[in-house]
N, C-alpha and C positions, 0 to 999 in steps of 0.2 A: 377493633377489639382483637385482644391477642387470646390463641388456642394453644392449649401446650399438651405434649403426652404427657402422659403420666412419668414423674419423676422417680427417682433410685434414691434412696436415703443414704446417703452415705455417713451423715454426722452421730454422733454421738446425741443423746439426750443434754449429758452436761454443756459439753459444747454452747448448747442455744437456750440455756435456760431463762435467760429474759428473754429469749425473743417470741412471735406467735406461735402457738402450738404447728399452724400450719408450717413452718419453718423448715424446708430438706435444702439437699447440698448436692441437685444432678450429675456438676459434676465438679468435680477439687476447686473449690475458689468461686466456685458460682451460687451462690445463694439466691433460693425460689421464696417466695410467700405468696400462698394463697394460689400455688400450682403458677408463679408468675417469676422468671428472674428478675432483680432486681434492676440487673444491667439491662435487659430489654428496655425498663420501665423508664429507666436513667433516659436510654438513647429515644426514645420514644416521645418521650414529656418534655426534655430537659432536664437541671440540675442548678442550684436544688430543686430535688422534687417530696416532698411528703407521701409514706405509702400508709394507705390507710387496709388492715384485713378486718375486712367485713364480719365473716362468721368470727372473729374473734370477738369484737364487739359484739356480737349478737348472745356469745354463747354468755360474755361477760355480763349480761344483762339478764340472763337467763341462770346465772349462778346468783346472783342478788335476789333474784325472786324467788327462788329457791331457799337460799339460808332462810328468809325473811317470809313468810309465807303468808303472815297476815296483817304484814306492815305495807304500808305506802314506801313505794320505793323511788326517788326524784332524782335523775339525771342534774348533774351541776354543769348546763350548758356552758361555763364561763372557763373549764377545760377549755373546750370546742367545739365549736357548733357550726353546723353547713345546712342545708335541706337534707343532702341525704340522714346524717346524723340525728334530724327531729325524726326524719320517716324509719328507718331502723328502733331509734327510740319507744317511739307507738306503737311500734308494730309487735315489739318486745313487752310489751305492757308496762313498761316504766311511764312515771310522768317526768316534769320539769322542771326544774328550777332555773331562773331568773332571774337576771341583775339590770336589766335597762330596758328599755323601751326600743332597742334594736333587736336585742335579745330575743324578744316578747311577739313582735311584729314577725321578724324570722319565722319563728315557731308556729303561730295562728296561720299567716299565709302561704304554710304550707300544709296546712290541714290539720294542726296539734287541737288537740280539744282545749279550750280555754280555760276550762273548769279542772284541767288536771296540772295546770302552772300556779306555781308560787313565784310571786314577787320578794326580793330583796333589796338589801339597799343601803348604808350608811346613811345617805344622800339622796335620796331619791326627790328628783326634780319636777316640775309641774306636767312636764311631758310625758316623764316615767307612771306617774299617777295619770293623768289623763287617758293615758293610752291603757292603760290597765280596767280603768273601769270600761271603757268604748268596746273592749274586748272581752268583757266577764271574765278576766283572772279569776283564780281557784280562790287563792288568799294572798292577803299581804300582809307580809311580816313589818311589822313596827320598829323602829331602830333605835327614836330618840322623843320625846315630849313631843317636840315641837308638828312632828309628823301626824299628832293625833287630831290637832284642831283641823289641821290642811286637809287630810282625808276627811272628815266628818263633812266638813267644806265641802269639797268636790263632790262627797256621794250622795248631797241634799238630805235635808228632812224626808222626803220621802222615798228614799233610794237604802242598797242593803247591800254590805258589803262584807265579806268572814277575812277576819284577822288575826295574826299571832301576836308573841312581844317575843322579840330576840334577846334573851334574857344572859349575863355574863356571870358564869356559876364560880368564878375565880379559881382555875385550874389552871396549871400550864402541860400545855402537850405538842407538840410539833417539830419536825425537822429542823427549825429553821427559827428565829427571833421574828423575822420578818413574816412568818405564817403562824404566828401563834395569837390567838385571838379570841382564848377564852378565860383570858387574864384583866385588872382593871384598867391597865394602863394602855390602851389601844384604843382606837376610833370606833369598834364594832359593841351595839348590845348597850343593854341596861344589867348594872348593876345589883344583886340580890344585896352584900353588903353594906350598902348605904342607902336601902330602900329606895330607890331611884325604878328598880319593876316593879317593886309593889306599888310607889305612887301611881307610876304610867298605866297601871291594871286599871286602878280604882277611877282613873281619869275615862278608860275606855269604855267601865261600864256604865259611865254616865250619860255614853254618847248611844241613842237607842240602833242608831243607822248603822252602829259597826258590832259585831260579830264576833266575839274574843272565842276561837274554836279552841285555841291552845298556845303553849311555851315551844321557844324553840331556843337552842344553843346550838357553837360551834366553837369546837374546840381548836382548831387549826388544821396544819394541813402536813402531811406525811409521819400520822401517827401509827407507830407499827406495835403497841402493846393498849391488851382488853383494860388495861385498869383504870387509863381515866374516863372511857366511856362508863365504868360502873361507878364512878365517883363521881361523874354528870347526871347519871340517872339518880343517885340518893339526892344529891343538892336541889333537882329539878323536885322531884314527889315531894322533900320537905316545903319546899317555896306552893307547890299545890296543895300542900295539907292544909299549912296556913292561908291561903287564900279563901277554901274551903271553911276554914275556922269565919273570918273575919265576913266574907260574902257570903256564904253557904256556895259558891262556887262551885262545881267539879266539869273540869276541862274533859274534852272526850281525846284530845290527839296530844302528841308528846314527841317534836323532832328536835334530834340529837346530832342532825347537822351530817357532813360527813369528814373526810380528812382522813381515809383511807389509807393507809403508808403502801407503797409499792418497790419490789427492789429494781435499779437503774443498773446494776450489776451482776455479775455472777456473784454468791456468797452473802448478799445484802440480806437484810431484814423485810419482812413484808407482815402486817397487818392479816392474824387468821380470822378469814371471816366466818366459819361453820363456828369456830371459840367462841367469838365476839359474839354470834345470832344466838349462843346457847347460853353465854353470861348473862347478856343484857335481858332477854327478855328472863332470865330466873331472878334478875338482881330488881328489875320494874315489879314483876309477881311479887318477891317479900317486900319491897319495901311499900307497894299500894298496901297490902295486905296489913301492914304494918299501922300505915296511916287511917286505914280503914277507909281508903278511895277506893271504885274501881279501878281496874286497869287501862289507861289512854292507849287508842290505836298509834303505834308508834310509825312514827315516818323517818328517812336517812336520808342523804343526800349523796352519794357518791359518783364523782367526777371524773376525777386521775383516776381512777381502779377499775373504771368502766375501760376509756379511748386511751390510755397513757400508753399501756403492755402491747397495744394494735398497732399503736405505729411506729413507722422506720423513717429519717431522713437519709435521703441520699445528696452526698456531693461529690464535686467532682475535685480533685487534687491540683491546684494553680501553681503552686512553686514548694521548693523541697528547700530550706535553707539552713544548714549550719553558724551556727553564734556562739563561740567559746565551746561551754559544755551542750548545749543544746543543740537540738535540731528540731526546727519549727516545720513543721506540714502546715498549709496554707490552703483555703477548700474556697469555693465558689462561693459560700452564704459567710455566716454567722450570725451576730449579737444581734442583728434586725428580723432573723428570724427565727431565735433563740438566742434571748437573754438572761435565760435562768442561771447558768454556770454565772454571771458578771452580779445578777441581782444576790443570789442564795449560795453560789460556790458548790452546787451541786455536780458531780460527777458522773462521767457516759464510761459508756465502754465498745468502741469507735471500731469496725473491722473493714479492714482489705475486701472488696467482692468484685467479680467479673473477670479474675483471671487467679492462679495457683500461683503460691511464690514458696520459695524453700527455702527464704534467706534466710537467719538468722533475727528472731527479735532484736528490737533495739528502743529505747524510752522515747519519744518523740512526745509533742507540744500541738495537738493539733488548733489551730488558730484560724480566726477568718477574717473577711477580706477587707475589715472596715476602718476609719481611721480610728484606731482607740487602741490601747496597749490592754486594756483588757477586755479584747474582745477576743475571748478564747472557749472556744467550744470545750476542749476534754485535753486536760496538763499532766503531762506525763505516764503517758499510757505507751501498753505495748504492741509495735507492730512492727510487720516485716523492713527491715533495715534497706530493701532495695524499693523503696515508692518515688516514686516519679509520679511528674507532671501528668495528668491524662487519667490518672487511676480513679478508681470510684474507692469513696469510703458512705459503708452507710453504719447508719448510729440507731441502735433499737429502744424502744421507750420512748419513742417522739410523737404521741400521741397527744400528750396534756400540753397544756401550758405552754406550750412554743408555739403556733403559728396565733393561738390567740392570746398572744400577748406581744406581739411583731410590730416593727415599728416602720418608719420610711427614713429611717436612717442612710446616710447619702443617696438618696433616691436610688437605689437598689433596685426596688419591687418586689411583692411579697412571692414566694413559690408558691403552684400550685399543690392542690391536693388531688389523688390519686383512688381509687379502690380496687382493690383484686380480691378475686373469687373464682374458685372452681377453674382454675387458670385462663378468666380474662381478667383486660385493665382495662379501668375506664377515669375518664378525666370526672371529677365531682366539683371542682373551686380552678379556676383557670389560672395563669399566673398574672399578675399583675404587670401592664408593661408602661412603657413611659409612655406611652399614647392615655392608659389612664392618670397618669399622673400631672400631666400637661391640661389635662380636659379640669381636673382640679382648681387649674390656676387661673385665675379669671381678670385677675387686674395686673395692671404693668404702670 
């Protein structure tokens, strides 16, 4: 465990504004989080390494329960999820959300209350379900018809199980084409326009063993403006008014999914969330009120907006190369342990740490080390014109979506994960070495 004095701020606010609030600059070129230098962390762990600040996470969880004061608030494990990550999570009073049966197991066996995970799912497989019921999941969300006989199946005639329906309110909203999935033309959800949730409703309350508690949407993923959340709450109340009409119906819960937008730069856009807590629940108020339902305790799912802004990659600089107009920087990792820039074309903002430099910016190309010409962490960004081989670059915002979504591309192995606090570090996810990868392989 590492101990540190207390550090001297020497940066600006703007400076670090995506990065952890805990974020100072002891000394010129040396960047701390969480009272921990990065460089220690680098040399310490290795490279890459993931740095996760805890109280950032914690306090992010503690701002959602806050906006949200009388809504259910569910972590979207499929960010990232570790033991420490469930235990932080509970311990912050957040529940879970859940996409698989590794997911799911993760979570229970390290203590998560059963009954505060939601199950998800496009697909969800016999294993996914079985392990869900063996465990007393919270609820599980309904995806597609076919899921409704299967569950009824698995939970017996004489077994009880509380469900939602993933309902497709035909919105687009998200960063990205590839994260928007509150449209009809996607694999996620039942369609309100072609009666497709309403059949799957009417199918569920035929079945006495399952438990329709409520509707759920998601709109997609890096949404930074309140208004298609209030245009998912009118479509959703209308879909329960009529339901109400036709069953006498009235749902007690209402989740709106999450998709959170966060900025990955200085100057980006970010999703407000004190707006969003103050529209949505005034826009759920009129429009029940309207319908003449009461109002459903409203549940969220926020993932990226919880762990994304907490973490930091660090890598270490392997070769400096000039190509025409370019200059490529070349790092330890990439596309295997973030693939987002290659899937989404998403954008970092990549800085020099562990030592001062006074050179002069210059556009570099940082890339990594794998065989694929697009496997490029952050394209044409600015940094000091003198980097060499040996230098650490770490990349802030690497909290979401990159280590769980990492692959074993050229049998590489995954980086560890890291946590700092109070200025120690401590290892939480080990890294991956060819010894487990070899143990993998079992036939020749």
């Amino acid at each position: 465990m590492t101990t540190l004095h207390e550090p001297v701020v020497t940066t600006t606010p703007a400076d670090l504004s995506v990065w952890p609030a805990s974020t100072t600059e002891p000394r010129p070129g040396d960047l701390a989080v969480g009272g921990v230098p990065l460089a220690e962390v680098a040399d310490r762990f290795g490279t890459p390494v993931y740095v996760l600040d805890e109280n950032e996470v914690r306090e992010r969880c503690r701002t959602y329960r806050h906006a949200f004061p009388d809504a259910e608030v569910l972590y979207a494990a499929k960010a990232f999820l570790c033991r420490a990550m469930v235990h932080w999570t509970e311990e912050e009073g957040l529940g879970l959300d859940v996409c698989s049966a590794g997911e799911l197991e993760l979570a229970v066996t390290t203590g998560f209350p059963p009954e505060r995970i939601v199950l998800h799912g496009n697909a969800k497989s016999p294993r996914d379900l079985e392990t869900a019921l063996r465990l007393g999941v919270g609820r599980i969300v309904i995806d597609s018809p076919s899921e409704i006989a299967r569950l009824a199946a698995a939970v017996g005639p004489d077994g009880h199980q509380k469900v939602m329906v993933r309902v497709v309110p035909g919105i687009s909203a998200g960063g990205h084409e590839k994260i928007r999935t509150g449209t009809d033309d996607q694999k996620f959800g039942l369609s309100i326009a072609d009666g497709y949730a309403q059949h799957a409703i009417a199918r569920i309350l035929d079945q006495p063993q399952l438990e329709l508690t409520g509707l759920h949407c998601h709109l997609g993923s890096q949404i930074t403006s309140v208004k298609p959340y209030l245009a998912a709450v009118r479509r959703m109340v209308g879909l329960m008014a009529r339901l109400h009409e036709q069953h006498g119906l009235v749902l007690p819960e209402l989740d709106l999914g999450g998709g959170h937008g966060i900025a990955y730069r200085p100057g980006e856009a970010a999703l407000d969330l004190t707006a969003l807590a103050r529209k949505v629940r005034a826009e759920l108020s009129d429009a029940c009120a309207a319908a003449g339902l009461p109002v459903p305790r409203l549940i969220i799912e926020p993932g990226r907006a919880v762990v994304g802004p907490a973490g930091i990659a660090v890598y270490r600089v392997l070769a400096v190369k000039n190509t025409g107009d370019h200059t490529f920087v070349a790092v330890d990792g990439g596309m295997s342990d973030n693939p987002r820039p290659a899937l989404y074309g998403v954008r970092y903002a990549p800085r020099l740490i562990g030592r001062a430099s006074t050179a002069p910016a210059a556009p570099v190309t940082v890339v990594g080390r794998h065989c694929e010409a697009g496997d490029v962490l952050a394209a044409d960004v600015e940094l000091p014109s003198d980097l060499r081989p040996g230098d650490l670059l770490a990349v802030p915002v690497a909290g979401a979506y990159q280590l769980s979504m990492a692959s074993g591309y050229n049998l590489v192995g995954r980086p560890p994960v890291t946590a700092v606090r109070d200025g120690h570090a401590r290892l939480l996810v080990r890294r991956e070495s060819l010894d487990d990868i070899r143990r993998r392989d079992v036939g020749l």
